[in-house]
Structure formats: C-alpha cells, structure tokens
C-alpha positions as CSV (number, residue, x, y, z in Angstrom):
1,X,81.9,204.2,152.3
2,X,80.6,201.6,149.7
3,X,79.5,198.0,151.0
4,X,80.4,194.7,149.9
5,X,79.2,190.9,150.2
6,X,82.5,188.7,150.1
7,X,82.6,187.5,146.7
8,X,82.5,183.9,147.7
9,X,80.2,184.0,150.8
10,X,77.2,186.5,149.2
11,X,74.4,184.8,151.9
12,X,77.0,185.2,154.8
13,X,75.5,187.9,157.4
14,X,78.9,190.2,156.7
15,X,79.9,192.8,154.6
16,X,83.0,194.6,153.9
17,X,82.8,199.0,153.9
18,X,85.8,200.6,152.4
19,X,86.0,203.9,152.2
20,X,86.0,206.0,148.9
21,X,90.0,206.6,148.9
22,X,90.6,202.6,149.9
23,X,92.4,203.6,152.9
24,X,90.2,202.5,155.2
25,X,88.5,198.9,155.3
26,X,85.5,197.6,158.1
27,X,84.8,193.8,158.2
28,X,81.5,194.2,159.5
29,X,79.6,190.8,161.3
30,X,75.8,191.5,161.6
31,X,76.2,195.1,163.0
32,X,79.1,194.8,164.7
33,X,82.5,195.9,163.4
34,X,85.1,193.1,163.7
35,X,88.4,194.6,161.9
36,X,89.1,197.7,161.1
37,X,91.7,197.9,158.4
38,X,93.9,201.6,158.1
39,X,96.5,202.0,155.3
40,X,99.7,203.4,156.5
41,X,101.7,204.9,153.9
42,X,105.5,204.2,153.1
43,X,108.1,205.7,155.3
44,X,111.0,203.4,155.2
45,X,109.6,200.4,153.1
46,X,106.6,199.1,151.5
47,X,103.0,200.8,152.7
48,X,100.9,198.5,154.9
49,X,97.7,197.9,156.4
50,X,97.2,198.0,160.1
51,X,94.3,195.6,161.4
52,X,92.8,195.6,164.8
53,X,90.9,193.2,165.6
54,X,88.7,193.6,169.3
55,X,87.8,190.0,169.7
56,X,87.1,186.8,167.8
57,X,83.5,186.6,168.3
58,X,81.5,183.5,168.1
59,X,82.0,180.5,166.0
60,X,80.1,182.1,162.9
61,X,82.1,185.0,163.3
62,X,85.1,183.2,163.5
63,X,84.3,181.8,160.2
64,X,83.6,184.8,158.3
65,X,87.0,186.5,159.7
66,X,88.8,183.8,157.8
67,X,86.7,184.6,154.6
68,X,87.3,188.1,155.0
69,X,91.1,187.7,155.3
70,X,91.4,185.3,152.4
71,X,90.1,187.5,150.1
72,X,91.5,190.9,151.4
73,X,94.9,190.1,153.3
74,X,95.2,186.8,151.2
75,X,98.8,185.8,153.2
76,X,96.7,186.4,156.7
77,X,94.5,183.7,158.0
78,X,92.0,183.6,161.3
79,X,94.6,181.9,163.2
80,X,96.8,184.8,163.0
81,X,94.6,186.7,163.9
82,X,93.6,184.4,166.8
83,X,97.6,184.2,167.7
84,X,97.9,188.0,168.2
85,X,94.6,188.2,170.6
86,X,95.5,185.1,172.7
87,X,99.1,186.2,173.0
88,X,98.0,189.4,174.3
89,X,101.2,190.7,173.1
90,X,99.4,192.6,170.4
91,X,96.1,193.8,168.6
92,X,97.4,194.3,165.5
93,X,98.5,192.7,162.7
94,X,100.7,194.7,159.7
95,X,100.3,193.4,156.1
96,X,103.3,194.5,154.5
97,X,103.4,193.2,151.1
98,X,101.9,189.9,149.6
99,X,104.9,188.1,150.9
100,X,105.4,189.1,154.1
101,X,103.2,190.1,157.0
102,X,104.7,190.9,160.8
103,X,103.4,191.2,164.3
104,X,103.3,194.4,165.7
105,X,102.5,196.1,169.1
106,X,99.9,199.1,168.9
C-alpha cells in the first residue's frame, strides 16, 4: 500500500493508504483505521466504492473525515457519513459516479 498526507491538510495526524491496484482505500486517524474504501466493479451500471465507516471518532477525527471525503469522494461530506451511523439503518455509503451517491444496507 502507498501512504498519503491529504493534500491540503499535510500537518493533520491522518493519512490515506491505497493499495497498489486503487481498489482499496484506508483513511487512517493516528493509528486507527476510520474508512475503509473497496471498489466494486460494474455489474449493472457505473462501478462504485463501498465505504464503511465504524464510528465517527472524536471532534479531530470528525474533522479530518470531512477532509478525507472532500478530496476523495468529493460529492460525500462528514454529515453523510454521520446520517448513515446515526440512522443505524446502514454502515455504508456507495459512491456511484461524481453525480450521484446512494445509501445502501451492508
């Protein structure tokens, strides 16, 4: 896997690992893993991303999950993320294109 700062938040105690074939994506908050990202390939539509997020941490963490999103999964933002955990009706959250994004259950 190669590790990288967010491009706009270098001091931030976070890094991204994505692995060699760009499949799989790890937000990472000081050494805990905060969203793990798996591509899904197409089947009947557009290929997607499936993120599952555990928990949304402490405030700092909180933080660095919306700078994460906004520059990987630029249509997601923290409070979706926040919306599928508190809802309990779902862990994950599909990207499927840079216009859309859906709910979905695991």
């Amino acid at each position: 896997m190669k590790t990288y700062k967010l491009k706009e938040h270098k001091n931030a105690q976070c890094k991204v690992l994505v692995s060699d074939d760009n499949k799989r994506i790890i937000f990472q908050s000081y050494n805990t893993h905060v969203i793990d990202c798996n591509f899904i390939p197409a089947q009947m539509g557009e290929p997607y991303f499936k993120l599952i997020c555990n928990n949304t941490y402490s405030p700092t963490t909180r933080k660095q999950i919306g700078y994460f999103l906004k520059e990987y999964f630029p249509n997601l933002s923290y409070y979706d993320i926040k919306q599928a955990i508190n809802n309990n009706n779902c862990e994950s959250i599909g990207f499927l294109s840079r216009n859309k994004q859906v709910l979905f259950k695991l």
